[in-house]
N, C-alpha and C positions, 0 to 999 in steps of 0.2 A: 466814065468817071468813077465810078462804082468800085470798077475793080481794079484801079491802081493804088485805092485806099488802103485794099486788103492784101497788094499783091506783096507789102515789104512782113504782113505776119504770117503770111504762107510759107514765104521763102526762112524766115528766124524756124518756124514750126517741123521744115523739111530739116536742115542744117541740125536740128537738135535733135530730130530725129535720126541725122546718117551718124554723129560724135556720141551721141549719150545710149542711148536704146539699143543701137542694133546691136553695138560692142557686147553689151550688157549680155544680148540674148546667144551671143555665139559665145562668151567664155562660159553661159549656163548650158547651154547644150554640151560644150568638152566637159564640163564638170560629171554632170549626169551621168553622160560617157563612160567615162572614169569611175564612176561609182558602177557603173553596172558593169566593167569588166577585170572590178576586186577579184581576185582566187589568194588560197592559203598559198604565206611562203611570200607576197610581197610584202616591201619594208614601206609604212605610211606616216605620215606627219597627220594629228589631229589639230583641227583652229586651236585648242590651248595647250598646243607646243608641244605633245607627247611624241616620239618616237618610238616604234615597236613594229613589229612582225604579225602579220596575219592569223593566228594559229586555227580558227573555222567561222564561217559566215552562217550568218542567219536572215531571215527577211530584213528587217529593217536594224538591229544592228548586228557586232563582228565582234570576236576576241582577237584582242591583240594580247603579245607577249613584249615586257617593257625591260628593257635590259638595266641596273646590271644585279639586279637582282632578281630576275625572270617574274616580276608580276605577271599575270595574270587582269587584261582589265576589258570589261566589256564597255563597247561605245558606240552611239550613235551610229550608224552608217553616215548619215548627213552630216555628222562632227569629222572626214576626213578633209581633209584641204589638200594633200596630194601624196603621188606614192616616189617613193624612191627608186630610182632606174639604175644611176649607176653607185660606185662604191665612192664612199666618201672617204676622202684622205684621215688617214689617223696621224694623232699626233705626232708620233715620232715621224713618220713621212713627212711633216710639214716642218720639222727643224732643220 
């Protein structure tokens, strides 16, 4: 009797655990990933939308280089959100 009480919060407890958590924990394991295999020369998006170029790594954070004025900016390691793989259409291409 006991455990038919508890079996409908086991089964909510699993379910929330295979949708919410595990997702969670495999797109932080790519992330991490990603962060540890930055080299100079890749093109990276930081979480407040900057676009630029690798130009050297440090422990915890990286210079990038921010076009189109070639800044120069140091940022977070953990402030990347992702790197750019292929080439993005330029303008005139997309007319």
């Amino acid at each position: 009797m006991g455990w038919m009480s508890i079996a409908p919060l086991i089964f909510i407890l699993a379910i929330f655990y295979l949708l919410l958590i595990l997702p969670q924990q495999r797109r932080q394991k790519k992330w991490q990933q990603m962060l540890g295999e930055l080299k100079t020369g890749d093109k990276v998006v930081t979480t407040g939308g900057l676009h630029g170029t690798i130009i050297a790594l440090r422990d915890d954070y990286l210079h990038i280089r921010v076009p189109p004025d070639n800044l120069r900016l140091e940022v977070s390691r953990a402030s990347i959100s992702s790197v750019i793989t292929g080439e993005e259409p330029t303008k005139a291409a997309t007319k």
